[in-house]
N, C-alpha and C positions, 0 to 999 in steps of 0.2 A: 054522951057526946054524939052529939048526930054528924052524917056525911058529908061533907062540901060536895055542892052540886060540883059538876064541872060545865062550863058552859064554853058552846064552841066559839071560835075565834073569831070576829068581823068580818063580815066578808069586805074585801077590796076589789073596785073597781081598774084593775090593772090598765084598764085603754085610759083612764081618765091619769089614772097615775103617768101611765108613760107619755101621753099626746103633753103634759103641762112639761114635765122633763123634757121632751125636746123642744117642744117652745120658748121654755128658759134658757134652753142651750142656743137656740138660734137667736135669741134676745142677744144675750150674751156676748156669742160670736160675732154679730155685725158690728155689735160694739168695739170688740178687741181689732180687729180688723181695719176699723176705721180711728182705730186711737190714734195712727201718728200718719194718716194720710188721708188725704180725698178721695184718692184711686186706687185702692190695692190690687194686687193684683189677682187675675183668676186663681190662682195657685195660692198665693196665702189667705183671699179669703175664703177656700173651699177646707185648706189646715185650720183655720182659728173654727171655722164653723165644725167640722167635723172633733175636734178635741173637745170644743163648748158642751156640745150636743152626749157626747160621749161621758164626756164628766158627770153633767148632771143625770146620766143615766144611773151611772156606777153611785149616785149619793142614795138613788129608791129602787136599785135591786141590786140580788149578791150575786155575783158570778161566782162559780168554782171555781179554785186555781188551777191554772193547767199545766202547775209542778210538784203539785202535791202528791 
């Protein structure tokens, strides 16, 4: 029986990973933001963009819990 190579891991473009994550977030956000009005306001639309933005971060990287 011969040895499985191991081969190393793909490398990932992490600026390409993260810049489409926030762009989907900020897609997203203007979206939520302007779902039940014309004019939201500075305040919730900087909350819906910032949550947006943040969500799809958290779907392509792990944070460590910081209760563990």
């Amino acid at each position: 029986m011969t040895a499985r190579r191991r081969h190393p891991p793909p490398a990932v473009n992490l600026y390409t990973v993260i810049s489409r994550a926030v762009e989907e977030g900020i897609a997203y956000g203007l979206t939520r933001a302007y779902k039940h009005t014309n004019t939201p306001s500075r305040d919730h639309l900087a909350i819906d963009l910032e949550q947006a933005v943040l969500n799809a971060l958290c779907e392509v990287l792990e944070f460590p819990d910081p209760h563990a």
